[in-house]
C-alpha positions as CSV (number, residue, x, y, z in Angstrom):
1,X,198.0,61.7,-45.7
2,X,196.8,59.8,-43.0
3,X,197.8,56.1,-42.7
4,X,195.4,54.5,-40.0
5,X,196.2,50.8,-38.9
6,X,193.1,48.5,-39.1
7,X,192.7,46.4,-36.3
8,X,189.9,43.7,-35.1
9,X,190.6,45.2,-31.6
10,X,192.2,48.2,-29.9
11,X,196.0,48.5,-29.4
12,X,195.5,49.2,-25.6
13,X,193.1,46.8,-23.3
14,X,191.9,50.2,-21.7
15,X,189.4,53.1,-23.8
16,X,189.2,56.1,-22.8
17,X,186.4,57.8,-20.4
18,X,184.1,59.7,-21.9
19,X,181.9,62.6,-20.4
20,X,179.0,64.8,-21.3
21,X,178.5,65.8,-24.5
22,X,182.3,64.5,-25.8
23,X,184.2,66.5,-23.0
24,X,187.1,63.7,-21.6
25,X,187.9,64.2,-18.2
26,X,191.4,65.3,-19.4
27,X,191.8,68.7,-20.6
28,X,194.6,71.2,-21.4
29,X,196.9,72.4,-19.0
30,X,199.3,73.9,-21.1
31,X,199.0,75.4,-24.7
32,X,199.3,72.4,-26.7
33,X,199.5,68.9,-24.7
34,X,196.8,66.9,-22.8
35,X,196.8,67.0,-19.2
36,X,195.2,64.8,-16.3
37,X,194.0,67.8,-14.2
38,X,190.5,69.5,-15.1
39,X,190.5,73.3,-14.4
40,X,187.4,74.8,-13.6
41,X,184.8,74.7,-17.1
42,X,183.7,78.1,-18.7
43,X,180.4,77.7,-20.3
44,X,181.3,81.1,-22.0
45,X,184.8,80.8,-23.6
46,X,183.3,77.0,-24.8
47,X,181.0,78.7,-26.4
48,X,183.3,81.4,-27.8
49,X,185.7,79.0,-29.2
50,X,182.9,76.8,-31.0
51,X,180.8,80.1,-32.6
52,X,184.1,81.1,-33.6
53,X,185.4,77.6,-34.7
54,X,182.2,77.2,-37.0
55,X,182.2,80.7,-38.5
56,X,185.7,79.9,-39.4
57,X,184.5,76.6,-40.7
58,X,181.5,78.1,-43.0
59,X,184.0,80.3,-44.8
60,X,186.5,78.0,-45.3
61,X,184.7,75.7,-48.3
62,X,186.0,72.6,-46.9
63,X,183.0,71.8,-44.4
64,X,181.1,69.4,-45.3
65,X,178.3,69.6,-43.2
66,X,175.9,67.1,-42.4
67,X,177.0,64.2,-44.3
68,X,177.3,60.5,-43.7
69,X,180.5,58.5,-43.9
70,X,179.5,57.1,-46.7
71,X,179.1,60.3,-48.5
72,X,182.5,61.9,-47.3
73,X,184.0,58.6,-48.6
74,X,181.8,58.7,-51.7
75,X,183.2,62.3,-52.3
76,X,186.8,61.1,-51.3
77,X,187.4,58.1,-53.4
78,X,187.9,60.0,-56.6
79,X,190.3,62.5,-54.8
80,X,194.4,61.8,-54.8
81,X,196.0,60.7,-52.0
82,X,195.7,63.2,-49.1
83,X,192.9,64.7,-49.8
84,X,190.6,65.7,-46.9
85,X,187.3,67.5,-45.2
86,X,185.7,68.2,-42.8
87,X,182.1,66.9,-41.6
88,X,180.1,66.6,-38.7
89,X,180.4,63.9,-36.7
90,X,177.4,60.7,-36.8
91,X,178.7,59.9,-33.5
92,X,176.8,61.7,-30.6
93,X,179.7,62.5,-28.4
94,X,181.4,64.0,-31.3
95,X,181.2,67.1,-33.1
96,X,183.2,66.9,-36.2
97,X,185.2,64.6,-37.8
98,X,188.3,64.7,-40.2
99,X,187.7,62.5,-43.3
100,X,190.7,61.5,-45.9
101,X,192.0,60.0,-48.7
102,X,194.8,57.4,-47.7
103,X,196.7,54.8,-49.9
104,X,194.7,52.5,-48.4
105,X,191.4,54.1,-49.2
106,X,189.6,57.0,-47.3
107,X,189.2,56.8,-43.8
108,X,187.5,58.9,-41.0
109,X,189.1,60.4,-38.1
110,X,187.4,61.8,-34.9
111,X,188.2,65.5,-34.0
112,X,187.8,65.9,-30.5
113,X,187.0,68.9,-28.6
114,X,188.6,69.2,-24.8
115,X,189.2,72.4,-22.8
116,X,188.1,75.1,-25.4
117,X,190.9,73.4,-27.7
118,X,190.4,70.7,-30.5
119,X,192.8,67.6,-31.5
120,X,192.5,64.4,-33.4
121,X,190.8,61.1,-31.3
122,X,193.0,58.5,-30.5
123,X,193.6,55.5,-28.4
124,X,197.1,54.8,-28.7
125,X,199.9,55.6,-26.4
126,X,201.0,58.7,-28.3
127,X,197.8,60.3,-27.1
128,X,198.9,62.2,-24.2
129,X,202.1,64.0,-26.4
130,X,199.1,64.6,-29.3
131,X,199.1,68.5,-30.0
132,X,195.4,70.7,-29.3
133,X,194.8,73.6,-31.5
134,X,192.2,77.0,-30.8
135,X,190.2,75.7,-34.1
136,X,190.4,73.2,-36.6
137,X,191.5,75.5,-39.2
138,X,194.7,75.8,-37.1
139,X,195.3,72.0,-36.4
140,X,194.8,71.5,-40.5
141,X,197.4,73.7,-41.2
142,X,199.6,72.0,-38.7
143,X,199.3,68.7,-40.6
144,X,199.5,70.2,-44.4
145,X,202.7,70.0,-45.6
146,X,205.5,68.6,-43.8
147,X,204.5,64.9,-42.5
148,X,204.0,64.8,-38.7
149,X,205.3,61.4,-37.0
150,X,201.9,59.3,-35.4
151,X,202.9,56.3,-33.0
152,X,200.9,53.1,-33.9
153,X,200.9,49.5,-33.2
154,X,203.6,47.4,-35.4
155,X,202.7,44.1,-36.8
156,X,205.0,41.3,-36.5
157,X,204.7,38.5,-39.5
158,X,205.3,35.1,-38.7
159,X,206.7,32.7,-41.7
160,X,203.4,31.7,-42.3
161,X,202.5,35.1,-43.4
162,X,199.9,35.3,-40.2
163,X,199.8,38.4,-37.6
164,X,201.6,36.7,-34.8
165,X,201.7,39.3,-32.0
166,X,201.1,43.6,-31.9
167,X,203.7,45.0,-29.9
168,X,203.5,48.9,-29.2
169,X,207.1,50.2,-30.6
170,X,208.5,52.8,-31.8
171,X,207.2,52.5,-35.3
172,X,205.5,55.7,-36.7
173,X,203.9,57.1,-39.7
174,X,203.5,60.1,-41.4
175,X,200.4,62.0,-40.8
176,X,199.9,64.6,-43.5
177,X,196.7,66.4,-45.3
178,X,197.7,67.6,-48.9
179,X,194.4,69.1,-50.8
180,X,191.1,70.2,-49.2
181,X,188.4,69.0,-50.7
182,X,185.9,72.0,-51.3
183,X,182.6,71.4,-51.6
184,X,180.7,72.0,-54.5
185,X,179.0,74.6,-55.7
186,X,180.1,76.8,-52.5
187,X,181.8,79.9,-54.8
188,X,183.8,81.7,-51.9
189,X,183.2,85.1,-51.4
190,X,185.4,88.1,-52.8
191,X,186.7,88.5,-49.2
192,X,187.9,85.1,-48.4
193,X,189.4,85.0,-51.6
194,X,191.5,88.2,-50.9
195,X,192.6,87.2,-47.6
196,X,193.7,83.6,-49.1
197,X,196.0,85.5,-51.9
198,X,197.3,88.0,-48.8
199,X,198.1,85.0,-46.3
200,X,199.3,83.1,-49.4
201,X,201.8,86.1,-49.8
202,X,203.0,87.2,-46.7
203,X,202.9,85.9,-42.9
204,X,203.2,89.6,-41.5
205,X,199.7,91.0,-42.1
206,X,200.3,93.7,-39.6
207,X,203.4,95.2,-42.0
208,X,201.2,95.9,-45.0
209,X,200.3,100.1,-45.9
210,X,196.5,99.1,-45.3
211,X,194.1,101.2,-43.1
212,X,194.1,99.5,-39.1
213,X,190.6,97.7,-39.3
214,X,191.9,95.8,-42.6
215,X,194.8,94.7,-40.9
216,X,192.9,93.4,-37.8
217,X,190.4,92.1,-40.1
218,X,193.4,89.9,-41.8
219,X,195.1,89.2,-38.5
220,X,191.8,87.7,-37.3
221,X,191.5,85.0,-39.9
222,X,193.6,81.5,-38.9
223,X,193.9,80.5,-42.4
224,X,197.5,80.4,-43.3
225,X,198.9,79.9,-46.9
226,X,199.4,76.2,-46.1
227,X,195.9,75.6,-45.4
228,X,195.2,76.1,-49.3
229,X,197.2,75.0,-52.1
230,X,198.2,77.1,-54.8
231,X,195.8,75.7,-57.4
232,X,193.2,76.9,-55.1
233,X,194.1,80.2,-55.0
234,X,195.0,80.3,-58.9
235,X,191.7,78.5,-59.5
236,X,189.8,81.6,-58.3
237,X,192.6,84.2,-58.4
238,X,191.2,87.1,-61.0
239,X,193.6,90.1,-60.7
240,X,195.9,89.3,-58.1
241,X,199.8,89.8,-59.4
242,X,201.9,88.7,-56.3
243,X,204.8,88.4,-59.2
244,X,206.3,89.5,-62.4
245,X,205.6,86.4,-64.4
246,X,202.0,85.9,-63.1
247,X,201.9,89.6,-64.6
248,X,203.0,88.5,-68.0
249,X,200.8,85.5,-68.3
250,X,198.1,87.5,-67.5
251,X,199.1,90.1,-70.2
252,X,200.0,87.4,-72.7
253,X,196.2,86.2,-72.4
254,X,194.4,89.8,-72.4
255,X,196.2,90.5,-75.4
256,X,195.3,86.8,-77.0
257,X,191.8,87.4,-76.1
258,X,191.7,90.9,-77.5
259,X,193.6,89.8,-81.1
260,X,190.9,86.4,-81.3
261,X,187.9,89.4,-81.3
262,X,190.2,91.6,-83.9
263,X,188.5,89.0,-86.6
264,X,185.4,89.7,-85.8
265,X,186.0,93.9,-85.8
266,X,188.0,93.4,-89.4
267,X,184.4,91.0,-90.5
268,X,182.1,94.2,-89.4
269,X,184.9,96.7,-91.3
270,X,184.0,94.5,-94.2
271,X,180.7,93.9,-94.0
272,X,180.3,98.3,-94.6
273,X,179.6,99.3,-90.6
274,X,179.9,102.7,-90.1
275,X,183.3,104.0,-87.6
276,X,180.8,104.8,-85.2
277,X,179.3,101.2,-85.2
278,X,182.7,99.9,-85.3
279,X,183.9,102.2,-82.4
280,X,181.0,101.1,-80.5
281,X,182.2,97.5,-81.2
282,X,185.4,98.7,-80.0
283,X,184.6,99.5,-76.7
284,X,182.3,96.7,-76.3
285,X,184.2,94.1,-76.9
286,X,188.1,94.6,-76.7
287,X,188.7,98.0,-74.9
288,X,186.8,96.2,-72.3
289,X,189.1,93.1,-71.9
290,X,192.3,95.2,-72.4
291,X,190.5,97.6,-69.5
292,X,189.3,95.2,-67.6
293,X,190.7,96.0,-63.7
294,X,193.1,98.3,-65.1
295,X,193.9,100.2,-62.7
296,X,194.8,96.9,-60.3
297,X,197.5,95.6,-62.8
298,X,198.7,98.4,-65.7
299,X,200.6,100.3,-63.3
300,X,203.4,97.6,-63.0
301,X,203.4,96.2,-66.2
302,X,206.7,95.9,-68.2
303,X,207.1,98.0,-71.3
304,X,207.5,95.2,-73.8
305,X,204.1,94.1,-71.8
306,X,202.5,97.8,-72.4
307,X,203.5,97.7,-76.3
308,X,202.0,94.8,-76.5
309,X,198.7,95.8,-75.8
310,X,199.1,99.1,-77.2
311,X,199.7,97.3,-80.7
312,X,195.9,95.7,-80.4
313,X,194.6,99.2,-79.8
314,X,196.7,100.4,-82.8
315,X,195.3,97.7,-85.0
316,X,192.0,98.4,-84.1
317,X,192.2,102.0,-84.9
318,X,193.8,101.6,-88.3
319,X,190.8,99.6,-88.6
320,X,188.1,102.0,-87.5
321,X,189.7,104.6,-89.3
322,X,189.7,107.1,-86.4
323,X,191.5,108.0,-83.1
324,X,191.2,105.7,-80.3
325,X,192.3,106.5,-76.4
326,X,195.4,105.1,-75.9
327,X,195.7,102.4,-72.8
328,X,197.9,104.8,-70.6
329,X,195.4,107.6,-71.1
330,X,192.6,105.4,-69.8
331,X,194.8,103.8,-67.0
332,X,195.1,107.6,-65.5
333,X,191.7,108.8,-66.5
334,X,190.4,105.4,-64.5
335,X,192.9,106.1,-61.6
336,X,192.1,109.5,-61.2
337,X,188.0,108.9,-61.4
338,X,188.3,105.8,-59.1
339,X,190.5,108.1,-56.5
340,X,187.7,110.7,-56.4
341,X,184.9,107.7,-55.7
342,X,186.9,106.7,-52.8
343,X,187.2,110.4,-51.1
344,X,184.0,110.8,-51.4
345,X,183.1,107.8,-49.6
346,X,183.9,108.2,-46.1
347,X,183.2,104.1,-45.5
348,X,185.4,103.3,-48.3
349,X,188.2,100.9,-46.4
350,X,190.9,102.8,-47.9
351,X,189.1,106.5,-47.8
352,X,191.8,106.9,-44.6
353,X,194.8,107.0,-47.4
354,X,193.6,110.0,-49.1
355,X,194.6,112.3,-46.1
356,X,195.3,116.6,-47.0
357,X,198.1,118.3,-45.8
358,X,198.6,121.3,-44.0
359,X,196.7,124.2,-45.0
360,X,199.8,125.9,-46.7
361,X,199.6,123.3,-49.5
362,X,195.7,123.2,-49.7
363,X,194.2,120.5,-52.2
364,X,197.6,118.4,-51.7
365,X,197.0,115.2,-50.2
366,X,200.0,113.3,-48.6
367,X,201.7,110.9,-51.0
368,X,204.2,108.0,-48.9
369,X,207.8,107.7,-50.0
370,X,208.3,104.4,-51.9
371,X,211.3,102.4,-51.5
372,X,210.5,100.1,-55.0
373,X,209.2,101.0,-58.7
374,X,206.7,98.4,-57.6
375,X,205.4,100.3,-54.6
376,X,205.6,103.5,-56.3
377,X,203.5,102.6,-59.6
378,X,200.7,101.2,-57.4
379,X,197.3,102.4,-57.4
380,X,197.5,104.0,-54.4
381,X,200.6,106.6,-54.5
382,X,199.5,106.8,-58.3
383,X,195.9,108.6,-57.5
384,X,197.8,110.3,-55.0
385,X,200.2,111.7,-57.3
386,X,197.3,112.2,-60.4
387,X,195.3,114.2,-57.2
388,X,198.1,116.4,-56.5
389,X,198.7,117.4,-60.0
390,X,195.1,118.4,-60.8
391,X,195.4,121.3,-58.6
């Protein structure tokens, strides 16, 4: 959170000198403090750095936009403590500004833009050791999570319970962002969402077995796993399994799903539906929840997790009176199909896995050696395997 000291009048006698279009005459001269010297401007890396900056901002879900203070408070007021966005700024030297949800109530915060870097406005005396990001995504993360020390002004109390005096010390409070805000009705899309769960899993993009323009692609987005809290990610998070339990609540609920539409099948059984109707139902309605991304999850289940989800499809067929596929034959059937897709797609991302061998071994495509069960039962070396076996 953000604590900001309210005061009839500034903490130093002197304000700082503005210049064309919110560009102070001090700029950067190293990587993360403010500097008295002005290098030589670059229209084109200003440019760079804001195009860049607001494409980062668009896909993020926290930019507000256009909005008044008013609004952002508005919007704020219901939010915990610590909760924060980002708007454009009202003021014309300004671009942006940070808005958030203190103890004291929500307050705005200037973001000011200097030498192709951005950092919060301020007038006190700790401006000159404030830190300068690339892009406001980056300076967010540097203030979520642990609190970051702000000098301020300290206010001495006489016994009369009046401010006596403001003397500049070395009093300090903590300036921290918890939760963004995200604005509403602005559903991410599928690939911001999957490079949130990847950031919010590992901080070495460049180690993961994916295909060299997914890996730049990931190494190109700012966003790290403390720009976004985990209820975010979970709020949105459909088939990602970063761990074992997060596996077995997701089994736990396919199979409550699938046993809640078991009542229904049983009604139709009773009602005189023919197995063919009833199969039909089958399919329809509970193969396709226990199906659903199958080949993303089933690979890595447990085996008290794979029994019980083969007992719905047992139940089922006693039901129906006739033979129903069983899970692990439509987990390989779907692997196998979905492999086949993806070699015959030469702009599929991950059509540069599926890579033949040597003409000595023709049809055999090269399947990695995996150090972990988990590694080895995914999707991947799996379709590679199923590949290798059809021929």
């Amino acid at each position: 959170m953000i604590l900001c000291v309210q005061s009839p009048r500034p903490l130093l006698s002197g304000t700082p000198t503005e210049g064309h279009l919110g560009m102070r005459t001090g700029s950067v001269s190293s990587p993360h403090c403010i500097h008295s010297t002005s290098p030589q401007w670059d229209p084109t890396k200003d440019l760079r750095t804001i195009a860049n900056n607001t494409f980062y901002l668009d896909t993020s879900g926290w930019y507000w936009g256009a909005i008044t203070a008013g609004q952002a408070h508005e919007a704020l007021q219901a939010a915990s403590e610590g909760a924060f966005l980002i708007r454009d700024s009202s003021h014309p030297l300004y671009m942006l500004t940070l808005s958030v949800r203190t103890a004291r109530g929500p307050t705005s915060i200037r973001i000011q833009y200097s030498g192709a870097r951005f950092l919060l406005d301020s007038s006190s005396p700790a401006r000159p050791s404030l830190l300068s990001f690339p892009d406001v995504p980056s300076m967010v993360q540097y203030y979520v999570g642990p609190g970051r020390k702000v000098q301020q002004g300290k206010v001495e109390e006489t016994h009369g319970g009046k401010p006596a005096q403001r003397t500049v010390q070395e009093s300090t409070v903590l300036l921290k962002l918890k939760r963004a805000l995200h604005k509403p009705q602005a559903f991410p899309s599928l690939q911001h969402l999957a490079r949130l769960t990847i950031n919010c899993s590992t901080d070495c993009p460049d180690q993961l077995p994916l295909p060299r323009p997914l890996v730049r692609f990931l190494q190109d987005y700012p966003f790290q796993r403390s720009t976004y809290p985990g209820s975010y990610l979970t709020q949105y998070r459909c088939t990602s399994l970063p761990n074992q339990n997060c596996r077995t609540n997701r089994t736990d609920s396919v199979v409550k799903k699938a046993q809640q539409r078991l009542f229904n099948f049983r009604r139709l059984k009773k009602f005189g539906l023919s197995p063919k109707a009833l199969t039909n139902f089958y399919r329809c309605t509970i193969e396709s929840i226990l199906s659903g991304c199958i080949t993303a999850w089933y690979g890595n289940c447990s085996a008290h997790n794979c029994k019980a989800l083969q007992r719905v499809v047992r139940s089922a067929q006693r039901i129906t009176g006739g033979k129903l596929p069983a899970l692990q034959d439509t987990y390989t059937t779907r692997c196998h199909k979905k492999a086949i897709k993806i070699i015959k797609d030469n702009n599929h991302p991950s059509h540069c896995l599926f890579t033949l061998l040597s003409s000595r071994r023709r049809g055999q495509y090269r399947c990695i050696k995996a150090g972990t069960e988990r590694l080895k039962n995914s999707f991947y070396l799996k379709a590679t395997r199923l590949l290798n076996s059809h021929h």
